[in-house]
N, C-alpha and C positions, 0 to 999 in steps of 0.2 A: 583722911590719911595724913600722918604726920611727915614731913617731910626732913631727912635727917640730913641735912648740909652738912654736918661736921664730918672729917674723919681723925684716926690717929695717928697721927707719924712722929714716929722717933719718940713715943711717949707724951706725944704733946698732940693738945686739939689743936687740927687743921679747920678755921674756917671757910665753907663757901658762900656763906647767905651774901655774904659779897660776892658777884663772881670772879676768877683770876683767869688769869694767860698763860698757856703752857706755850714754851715754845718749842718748835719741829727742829732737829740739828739733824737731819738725815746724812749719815759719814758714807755714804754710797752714791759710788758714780754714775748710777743709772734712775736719779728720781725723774719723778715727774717736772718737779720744778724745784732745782737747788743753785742757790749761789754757790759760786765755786769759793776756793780756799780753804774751805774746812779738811780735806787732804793733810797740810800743814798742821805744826805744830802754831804755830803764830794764827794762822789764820782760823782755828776751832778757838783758842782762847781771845781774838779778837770778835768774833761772832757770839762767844756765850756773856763774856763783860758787856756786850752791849745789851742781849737781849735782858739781861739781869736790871742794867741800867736802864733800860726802855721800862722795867715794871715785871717780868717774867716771874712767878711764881714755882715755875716748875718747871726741868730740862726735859727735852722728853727725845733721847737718843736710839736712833734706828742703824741698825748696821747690816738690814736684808731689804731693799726694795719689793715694795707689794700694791705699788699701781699693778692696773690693768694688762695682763700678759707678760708682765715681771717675771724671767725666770729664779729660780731662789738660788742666792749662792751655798755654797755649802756649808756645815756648822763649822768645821775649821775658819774658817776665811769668816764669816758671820762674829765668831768668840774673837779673833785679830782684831777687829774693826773697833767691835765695842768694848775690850780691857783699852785699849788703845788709847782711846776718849774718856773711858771712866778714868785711868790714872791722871789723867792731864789736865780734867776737872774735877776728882774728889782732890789735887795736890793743890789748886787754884782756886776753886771755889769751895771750900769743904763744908758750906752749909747750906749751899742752897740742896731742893729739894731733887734729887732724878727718879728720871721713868726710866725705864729700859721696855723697845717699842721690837718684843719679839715675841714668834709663836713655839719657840723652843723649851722644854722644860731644861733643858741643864745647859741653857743659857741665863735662862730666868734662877737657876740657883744657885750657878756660879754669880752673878752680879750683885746678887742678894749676900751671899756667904762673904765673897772676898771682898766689895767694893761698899758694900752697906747699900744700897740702892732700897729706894723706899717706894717703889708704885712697879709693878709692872704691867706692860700694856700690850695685849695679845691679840690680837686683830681676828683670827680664827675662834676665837670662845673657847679653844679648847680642842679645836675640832681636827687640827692640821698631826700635833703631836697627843695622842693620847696621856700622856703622862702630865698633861700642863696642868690639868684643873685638881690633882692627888699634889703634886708639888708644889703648887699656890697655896695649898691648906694645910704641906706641910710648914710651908716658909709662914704661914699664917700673915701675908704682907699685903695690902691694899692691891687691888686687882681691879685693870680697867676692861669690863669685858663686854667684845662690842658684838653687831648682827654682823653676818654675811652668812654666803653657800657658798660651800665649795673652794677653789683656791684661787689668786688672783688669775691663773691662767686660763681657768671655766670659767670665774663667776658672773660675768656679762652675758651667757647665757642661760645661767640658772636664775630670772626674773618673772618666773611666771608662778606667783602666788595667787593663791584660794581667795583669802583678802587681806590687804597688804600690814596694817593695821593690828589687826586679830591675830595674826600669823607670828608678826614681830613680839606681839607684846606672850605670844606664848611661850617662844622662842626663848624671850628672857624669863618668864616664869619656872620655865624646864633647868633651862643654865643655871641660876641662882639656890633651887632647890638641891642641883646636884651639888654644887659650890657645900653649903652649908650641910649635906648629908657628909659631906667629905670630912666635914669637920673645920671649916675655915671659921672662925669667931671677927676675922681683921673686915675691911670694909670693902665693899666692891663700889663701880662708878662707872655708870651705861654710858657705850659711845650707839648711836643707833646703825652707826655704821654708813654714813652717805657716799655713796659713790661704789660701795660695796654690794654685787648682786642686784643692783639696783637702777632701773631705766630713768632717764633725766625727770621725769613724769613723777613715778615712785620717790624719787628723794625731795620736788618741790609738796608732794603728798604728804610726807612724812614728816618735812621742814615746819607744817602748817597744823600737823598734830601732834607735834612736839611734845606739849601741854600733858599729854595723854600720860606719858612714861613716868610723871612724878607718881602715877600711883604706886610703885615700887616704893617710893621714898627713898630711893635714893638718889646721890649727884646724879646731873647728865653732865657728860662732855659732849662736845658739837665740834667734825673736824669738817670743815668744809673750804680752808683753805685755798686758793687760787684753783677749785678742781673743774672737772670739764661740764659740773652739771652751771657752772658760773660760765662757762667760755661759751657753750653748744647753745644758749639763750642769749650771747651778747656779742658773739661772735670774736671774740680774744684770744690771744693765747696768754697761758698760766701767768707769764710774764706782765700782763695786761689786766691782772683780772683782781688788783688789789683793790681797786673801788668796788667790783662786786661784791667781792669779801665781805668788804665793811659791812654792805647794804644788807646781806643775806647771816651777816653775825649779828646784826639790830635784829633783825628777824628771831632768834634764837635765842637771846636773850630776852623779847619779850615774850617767846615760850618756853621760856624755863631752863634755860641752859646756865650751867653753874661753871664748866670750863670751857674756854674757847682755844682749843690748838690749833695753831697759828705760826705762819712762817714770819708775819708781818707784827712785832710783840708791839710796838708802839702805836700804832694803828688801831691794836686791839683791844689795848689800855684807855684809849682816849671813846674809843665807840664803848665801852661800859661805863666811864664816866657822864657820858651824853645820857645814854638810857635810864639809869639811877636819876639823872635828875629830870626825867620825864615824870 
């Protein structure tokens, strides 16, 4: 299997055989783990200049919390959040690259239509708004399409898979065919989904067959970020769990991970530098 790191944005190849850092700008006040300030106008443009300047490859902006028993705000208040941030960093940064981190279709194509936004990254596969995976193919725009069941309010106890493994990787086999039945030609990029549907067990299961999912040939992204399967094995809260991070994104990047989303961009810069020169 040939493994295709590149994708296309903006007309131009994107490589990953390097791997890069996306970083998390979550504009909602109910994440798992966010530094404040981004609220402000100074304090989101102080937080993405840095992460730019730490090494960030790619913004990747959430305006709907979807930890664990997150209830979803509404698509009005959802569309406030993220034009909000996209004007204030397509007027500020106008080339770096953005995500937009939602399971809405006419979110995903308003940000696409009016703000240029070039990945969008949908936590559900599809599965929350029916419309998402026909509007991705029609936007024909890179799609980061990850596992879970269900929504974050069930999905802790929808973890009882056949086998964990077989199950994921068909998962993604089913999603992609329908992707490309659709007609989407642009590039998709697996997140496997850690923390999502997934008991602490399952995601170090999954962390360690990592390797497996290059059969797609496509990118992986790997979000594991300060989450609880770091704190529930080290005993931390999120706020504490930035050395786990590191530990458990050395982990990922020697199984094949091609992005690393990350609240911590400098941290995440320096741990793929170490690895390469393994």
């Amino acid at each position: 299997m040939v493994i295709n790191k590149n994708i296309v944005l903006r007309g131009k190849i994107f490589d990953f055989s390097t791997p890069v850092v996306m970083a998390i700008i979550n504009i909602t006040p109910d994440s798992f783990y966010s530094k404040k300030g981004f609220e402000t106008k100074a304090g989101l443009l102080k937080r993405v200049e840095k992460a730019v300047n730490d090494g960030a490859k790619i913004i990747d902006i959430g305006g709907c919390s979807t930890r664990p028993n997150a209830e979803f705000v509404d698509e009005e208040e959802e569309i406030k959040r993220v034009v909000k941030a996209l004007k204030i960093i397509r007027k500020n940064f106008p080339d770096v690259i953005i995500s937009v981190d939602t399971f809405r279709a006419n979110i995903a194509e308003m940000a696409v239509n009016q703000y240029q936004v070039d990945i969008i990254n949908d936590i559900s596969g599809g599965a929350i708004d029916k419309n998402m995976l026909p509007t991705i193919a029609k936007l024909n725009i890179p799609y980061i399409l990850m596992h879970t069941r269900g929504t974050p309010q069930n999905m802790q106890q929808l973890t009882d898979y056949k086998d964990l493994i077989p199950d994921i990787l068909k998962y993604f086999a089913e999603k992609i065919e329908t992707l490309r039945y659709s007609g989407l030609t642009s590039d998709i990029i697996l997140d496997l989904g850690y923390g999502f549907a997934k008991t602490i067990e399952q995601n170090y299961e999954l962390l360690t067959n990592q390797k497996i999912f290059e059969c797609f040939g496509l990118p992986i992204l790997t979000g594991i970020s300060r989450k609880s399967m770091i704190n529930r094995v080290l005993g931390t809260t999120p706020e504490q769990a930035l050395n786990g991070t590191s530990v458990l994104n050395t982990i990922a990047l020697m199984n094949g991970a091609n992005i690393l989303r990350v609240h911590d961009v400098k941290e995440a810069v320096q741990t793929i530098k170490l690895v390469l020169n393994c």
